[in-house]
C-alpha positions in Angstrom: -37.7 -11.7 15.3 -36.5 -8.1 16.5 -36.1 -9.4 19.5 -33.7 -12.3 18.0 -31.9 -9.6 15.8 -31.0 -7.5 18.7 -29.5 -10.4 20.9 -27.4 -11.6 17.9 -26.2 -7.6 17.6 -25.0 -7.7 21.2 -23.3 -11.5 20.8 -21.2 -10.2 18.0 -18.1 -8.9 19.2 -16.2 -6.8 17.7 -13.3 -7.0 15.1 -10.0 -7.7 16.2 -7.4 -4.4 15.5 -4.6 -5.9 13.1 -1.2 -4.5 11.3 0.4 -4.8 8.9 4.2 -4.4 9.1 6.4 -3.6 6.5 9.1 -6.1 6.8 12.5 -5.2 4.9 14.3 -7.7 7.0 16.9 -5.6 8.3 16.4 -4.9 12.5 14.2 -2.2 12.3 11.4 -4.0 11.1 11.8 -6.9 13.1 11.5 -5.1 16.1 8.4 -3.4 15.0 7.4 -6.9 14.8 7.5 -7.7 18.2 6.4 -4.4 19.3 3.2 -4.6 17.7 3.2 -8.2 18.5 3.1 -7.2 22.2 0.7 -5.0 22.0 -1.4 -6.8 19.4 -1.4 -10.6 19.9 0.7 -13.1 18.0 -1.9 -13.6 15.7 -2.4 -9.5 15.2 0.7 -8.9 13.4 1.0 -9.4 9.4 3.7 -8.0 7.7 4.8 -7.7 3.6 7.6 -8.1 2.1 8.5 -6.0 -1.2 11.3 -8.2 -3.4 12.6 -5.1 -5.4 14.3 -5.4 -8.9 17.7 -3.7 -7.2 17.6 -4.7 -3.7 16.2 -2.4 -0.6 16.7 -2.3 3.1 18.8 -4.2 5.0 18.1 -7.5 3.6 17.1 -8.0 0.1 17.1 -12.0 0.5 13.4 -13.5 0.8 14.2 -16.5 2.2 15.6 -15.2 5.0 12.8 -13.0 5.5 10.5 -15.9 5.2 12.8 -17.3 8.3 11.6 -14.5 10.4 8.5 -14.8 9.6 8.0 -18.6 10.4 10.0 -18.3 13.8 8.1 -15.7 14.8 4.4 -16.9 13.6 3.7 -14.2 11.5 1.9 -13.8 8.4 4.1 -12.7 5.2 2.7 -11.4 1.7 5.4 -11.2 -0.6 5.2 -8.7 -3.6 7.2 -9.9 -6.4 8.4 -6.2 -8.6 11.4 -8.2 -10.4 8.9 -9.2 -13.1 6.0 -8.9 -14.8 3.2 -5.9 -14.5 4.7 -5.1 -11.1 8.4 -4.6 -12.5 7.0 -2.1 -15.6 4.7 -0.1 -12.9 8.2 0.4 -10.7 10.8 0.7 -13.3 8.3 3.5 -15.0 8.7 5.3 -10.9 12.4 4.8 -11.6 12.5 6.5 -14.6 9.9 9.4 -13.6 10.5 10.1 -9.8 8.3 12.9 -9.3 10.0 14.1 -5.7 13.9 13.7 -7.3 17.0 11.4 -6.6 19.5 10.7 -4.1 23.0 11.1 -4.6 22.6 8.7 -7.1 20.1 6.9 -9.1 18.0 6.5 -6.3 14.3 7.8 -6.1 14.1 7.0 -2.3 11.0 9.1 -1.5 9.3 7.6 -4.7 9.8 4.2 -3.7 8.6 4.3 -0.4 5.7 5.9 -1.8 5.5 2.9 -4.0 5.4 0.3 -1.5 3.5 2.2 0.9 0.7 2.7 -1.7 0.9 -1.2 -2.2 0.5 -2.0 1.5 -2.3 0.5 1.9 -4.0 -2.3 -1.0 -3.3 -5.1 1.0 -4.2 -3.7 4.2 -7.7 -2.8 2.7 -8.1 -6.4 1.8 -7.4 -8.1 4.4 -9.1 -6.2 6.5 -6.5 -4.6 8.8 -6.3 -1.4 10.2 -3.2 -0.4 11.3 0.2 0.2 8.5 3.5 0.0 10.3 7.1 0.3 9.5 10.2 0.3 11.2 11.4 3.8 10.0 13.6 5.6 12.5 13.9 9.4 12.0 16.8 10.4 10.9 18.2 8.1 9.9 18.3 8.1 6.2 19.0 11.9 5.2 16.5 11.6 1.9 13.1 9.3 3.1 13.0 8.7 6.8 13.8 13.1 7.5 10.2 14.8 9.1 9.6 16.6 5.7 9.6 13.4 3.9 7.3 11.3 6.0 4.8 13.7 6.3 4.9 13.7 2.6 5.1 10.5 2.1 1.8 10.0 4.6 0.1 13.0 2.5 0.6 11.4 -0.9 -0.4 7.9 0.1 -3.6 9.5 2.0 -2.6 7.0 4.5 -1.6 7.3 8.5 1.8 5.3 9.6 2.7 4.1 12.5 6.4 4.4 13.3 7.0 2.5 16.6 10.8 3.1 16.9 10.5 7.1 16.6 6.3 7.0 17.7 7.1 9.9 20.2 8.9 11.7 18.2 6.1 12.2 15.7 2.3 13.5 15.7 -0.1 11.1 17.3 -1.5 8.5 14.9 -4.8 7.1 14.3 -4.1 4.2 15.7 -2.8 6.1 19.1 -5.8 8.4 19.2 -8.4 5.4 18.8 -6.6 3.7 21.6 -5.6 0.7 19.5 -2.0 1.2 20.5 -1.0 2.3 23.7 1.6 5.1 22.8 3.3 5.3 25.7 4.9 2.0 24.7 6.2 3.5 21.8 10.0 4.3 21.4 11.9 7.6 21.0 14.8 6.5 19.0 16.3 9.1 16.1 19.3 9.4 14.7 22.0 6.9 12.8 23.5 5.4 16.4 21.7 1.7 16.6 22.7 1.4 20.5 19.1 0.5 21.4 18.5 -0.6 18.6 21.0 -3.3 19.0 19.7 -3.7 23.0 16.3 -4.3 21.7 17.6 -7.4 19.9 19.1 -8.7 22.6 16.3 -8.1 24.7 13.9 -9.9 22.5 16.7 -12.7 21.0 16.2 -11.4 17.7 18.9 -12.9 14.9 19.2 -10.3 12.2 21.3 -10.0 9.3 24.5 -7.5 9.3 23.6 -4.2 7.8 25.1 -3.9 4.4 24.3 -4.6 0.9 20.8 -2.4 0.6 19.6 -0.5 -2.4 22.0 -0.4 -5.2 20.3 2.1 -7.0 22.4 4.2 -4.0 25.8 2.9 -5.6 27.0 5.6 -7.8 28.9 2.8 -10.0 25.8 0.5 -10.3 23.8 4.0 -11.1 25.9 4.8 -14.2 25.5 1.2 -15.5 21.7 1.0 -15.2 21.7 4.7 -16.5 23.3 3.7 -19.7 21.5 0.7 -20.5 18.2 2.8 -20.2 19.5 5.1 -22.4 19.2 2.5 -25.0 16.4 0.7 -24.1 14.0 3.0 -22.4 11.4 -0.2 -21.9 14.4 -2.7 -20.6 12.9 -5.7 -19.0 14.4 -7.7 -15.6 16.7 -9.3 -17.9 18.3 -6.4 -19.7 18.3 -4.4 -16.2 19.8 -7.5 -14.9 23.2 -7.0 -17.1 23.7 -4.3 -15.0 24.9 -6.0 -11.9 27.2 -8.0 -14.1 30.6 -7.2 -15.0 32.7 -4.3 -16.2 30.8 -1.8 -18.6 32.3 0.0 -21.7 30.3 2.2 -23.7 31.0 2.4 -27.2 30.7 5.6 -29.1 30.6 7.6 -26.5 34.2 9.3 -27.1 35.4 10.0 -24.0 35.8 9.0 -20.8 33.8 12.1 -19.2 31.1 11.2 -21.0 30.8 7.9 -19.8 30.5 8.9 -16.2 27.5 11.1 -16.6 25.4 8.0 -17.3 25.1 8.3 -13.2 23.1 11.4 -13.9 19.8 11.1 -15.6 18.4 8.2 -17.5 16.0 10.7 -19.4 18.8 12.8 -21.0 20.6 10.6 -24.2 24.0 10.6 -24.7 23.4 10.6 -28.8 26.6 9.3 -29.5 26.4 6.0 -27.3 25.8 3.0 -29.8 26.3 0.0 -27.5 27.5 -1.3 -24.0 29.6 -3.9 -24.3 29.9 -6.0 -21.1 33.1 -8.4 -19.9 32.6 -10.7 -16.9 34.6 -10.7 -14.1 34.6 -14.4 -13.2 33.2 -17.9 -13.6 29.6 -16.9 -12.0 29.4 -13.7 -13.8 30.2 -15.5 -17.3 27.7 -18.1 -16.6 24.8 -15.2 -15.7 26.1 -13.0 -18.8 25.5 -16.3 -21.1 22.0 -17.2 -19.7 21.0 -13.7 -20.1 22.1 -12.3 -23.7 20.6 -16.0 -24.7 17.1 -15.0 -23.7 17.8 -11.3 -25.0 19.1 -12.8 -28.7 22.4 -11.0 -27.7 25.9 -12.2 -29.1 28.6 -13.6 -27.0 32.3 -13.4 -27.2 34.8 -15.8 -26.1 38.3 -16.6 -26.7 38.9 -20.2 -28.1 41.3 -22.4 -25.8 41.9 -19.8 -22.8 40.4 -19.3 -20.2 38.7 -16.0 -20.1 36.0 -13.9 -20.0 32.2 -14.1 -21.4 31.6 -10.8 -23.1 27.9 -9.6 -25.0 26.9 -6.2 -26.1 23.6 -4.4 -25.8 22.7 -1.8 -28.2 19.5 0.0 -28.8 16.5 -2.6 -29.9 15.5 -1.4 -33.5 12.1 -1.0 -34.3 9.6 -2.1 -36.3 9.8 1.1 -38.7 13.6 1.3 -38.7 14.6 -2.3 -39.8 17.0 -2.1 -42.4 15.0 -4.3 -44.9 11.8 -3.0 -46.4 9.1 -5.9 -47.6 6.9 -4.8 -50.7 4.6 -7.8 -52.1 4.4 -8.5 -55.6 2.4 -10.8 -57.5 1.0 -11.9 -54.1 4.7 -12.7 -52.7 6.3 -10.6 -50.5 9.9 -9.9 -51.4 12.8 -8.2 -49.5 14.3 -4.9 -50.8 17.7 -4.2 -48.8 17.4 -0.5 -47.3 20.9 2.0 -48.7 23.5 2.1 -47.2 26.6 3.8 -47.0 29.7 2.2 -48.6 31.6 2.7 -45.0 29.1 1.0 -42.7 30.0 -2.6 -41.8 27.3 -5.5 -42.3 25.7 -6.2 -39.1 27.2 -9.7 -37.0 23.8 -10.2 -35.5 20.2 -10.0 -36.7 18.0 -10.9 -33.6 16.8 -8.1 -31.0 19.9 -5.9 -32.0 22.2 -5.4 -35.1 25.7 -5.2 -33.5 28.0 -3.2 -36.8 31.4 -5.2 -36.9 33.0 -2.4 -35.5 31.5 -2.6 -32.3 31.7 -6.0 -32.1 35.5 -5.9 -32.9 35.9 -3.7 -29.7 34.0 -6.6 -28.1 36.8 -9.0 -29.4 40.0 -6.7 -28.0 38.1 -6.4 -24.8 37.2 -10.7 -24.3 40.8 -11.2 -25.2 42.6 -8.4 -23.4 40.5 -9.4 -20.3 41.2 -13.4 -20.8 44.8 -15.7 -20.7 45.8 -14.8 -23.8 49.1 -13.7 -24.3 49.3 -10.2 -24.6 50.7 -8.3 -28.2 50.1 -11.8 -30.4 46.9 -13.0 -32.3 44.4 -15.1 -30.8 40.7 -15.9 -31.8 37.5 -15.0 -30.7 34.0 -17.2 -31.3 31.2 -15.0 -31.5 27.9 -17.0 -31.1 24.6 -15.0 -31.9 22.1 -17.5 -31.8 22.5 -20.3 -33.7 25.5 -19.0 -35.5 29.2 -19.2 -34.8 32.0 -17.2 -36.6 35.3 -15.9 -35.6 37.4 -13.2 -35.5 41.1 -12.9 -35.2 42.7 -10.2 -33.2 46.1 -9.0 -31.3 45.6 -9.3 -27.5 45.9 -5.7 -26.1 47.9 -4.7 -23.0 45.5 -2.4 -22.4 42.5 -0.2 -23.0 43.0 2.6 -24.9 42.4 1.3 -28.4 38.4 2.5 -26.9 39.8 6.4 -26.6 40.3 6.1 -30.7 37.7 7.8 -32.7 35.4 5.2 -34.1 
């Protein structure tokens, strides 16, 4: 039976060297693809792809990405952040970066952290010993500089193979255990793509235009996000989701310099801020608006018989302790006692996740209409829907804006 035993040891051969590649879709990591793939096998090459709640690399589109991947033969693990327990665990990295921001709202060292900790999971799963990425240094000024991918390697206790830049950096493990043969590695640095671009030609690799990318590195997109986690801290994929969707106007702000340092810091509250209303640019964005304040029990805004925008308004969600009735039971019923209130405050127009004070939702009103067909300087009316509920409102069309600079 020893016998036996030893003979099977010397039969078994031993495990095939895999990686896995993290594909963002953009160039980069679809040459790593083929790098590895020549080195590798066909059939030694995985990759994963991260769909992130604001986009990221050079193509945020999965299906494309699932394109590559069935052209060229090569496993793809997909990890979904826009929802669920993924989405809380990266919008709470978002909110928190430990290693700062970009020039934005952008935690770029963070999220690669994120997803590299993710891969290193998968990796261990499946059995595979070799992480790869198409990272080329230099060329992003905040993640892919020397300081930041040793760090990024440090605090992920993991070791990264970087085939584009490979000679550049320290030997990896999978260099010094002779899995891959470093001298085919690359040299490239830098922003130029010049062999970058040869590569693709070389190997007939399609590849989407670079563009598009992260918009947490869009100072606009930054300050909308930024406000609306002001009011909601715990904002889900559809609240984060209002803000890729039209023009923004905080209310209660006061002034216009205010409202720009929402691109700042989502920890520090403006107090004043009440609510965001939000006016859609065109059909699409109306139709996205709609679907979303219906799932959030927002009200919408439109003017009746022109064509125009869809408006809602986001405020802070109250809670539990802070609603504005107060249940005490009596003779084994339980009765509603109205909270006070002040003579000046308006009753609220909605009642679902956020009480919108008529006020705010008048602003709404000037904003649909200025915004829509309707002639400008006479009375039209607005049909505000919160829920099941319609009412209206009638207004004077504004030329313009400023009525928001007046003291509220």
């Amino acid at each position: 039976m020893a016998k036996k035993g030893k003979a099977m040891r010397r039969k078994a051969k031993p495990r095939k060297v895999k990686a896995l590649v993290l594909l963002s879709g953009g160039l980069d990591s679809r040459l790593v693809c083929r790098l590895m793939q020549e080195q590798l096998g066909k059939d030694g090459v995985e990759t994963v792809f991260f769909a992130l709640p604001f986009g990221g690399g050079c193509c945020s589109n999965s299906m494309c990405v699932v394109r590559f991947a069935q052209v060229q033969g090569i496993r793809l693990h997909v990890v979904d952040c826009t929802r669920g327990a993924m989405f809380r665990r990266y919008m709470k990295m978002i909110m928190k970066p430990r290693f700062g921001r970009g020039a934005a709202f952008n935690p770029c060292i963070d999220c690669h952290l994120f997803m590299l900790k993710e891969a290193k999971k998968i990796a261990a799963k499946e059995g595979i010993r070799i992480i790869a990425t198409g990272e080329v240094l230099g060329e992003r000024p905040m993640s892919q500089n020397r300081h930041a991918l040793e760090l990024i390697e440090k605090e992920a206790d993991a070791s990264v193979l970087r085939p584009l830049s490979a000679k550049l950096l320290p030997e990896t493990e999978a260099e010094r255990k002779g899995w891959i043969d470093r001298d085919k590695m690359l040299a490239i640095s830098g922003r130029r793509r010049t062999e970058q671009l040869a590569l693709a030609k070389k190997y007939r690799i399609d590849y989407p235009s670079p563009g598009g990318g992260c918009l947490l590195t869009d100072e606009s997109f930054s300050a909308r996000l930024a406000g609306i986690l002001r009011l909601r801290p715990d904002a889900g994929p559809d609240e984060t989701g209002l803000a890729k969707l039209g023009r923004h106007f905080p209310i209660g702000v006061g002034t216009k310099k205010d409202t720009s340092a929402a691109s700042k810091s989502a920890k520090e509250p403006v107090a004043k801020c009440k609510a965001i209303i939000i006016v859609g640019r065109n059909h699409q964005e109306n139709i996205k608006i709609a679907a979303l304040a219906g799932r959030l029990g927002l009200p919408t805004l439109e003017v009746d018989g022109v064509m125009g925008p869809t408006t809602t308004i986001i405020s802070v969600k109250p809670a539990a302790s802070a609603m504005t009735a107060k249940a005490s039971v009596t003779k084994g019923k339980a009765q509603v006692k109205p909270s006070h209130r002040s003579k000046s405050e308006s009753e609220p127009v909605t009642k679902g996740a956020a009480q919108i004070p008529k006020p705010i939702c008048r602003a709404a009103a000037l904003l649909t209409a200025r915004y829509s067909d309707a002639p400008k300087g006479q009375e039209c009316s607005v049909c505000v829907k919160s829920g099941k509920k319609l009412s209206r409102m009638a207004v004077m069309a504004p030329q313009d804006t400023g009525f928001l600079l007046k003291k509220r």
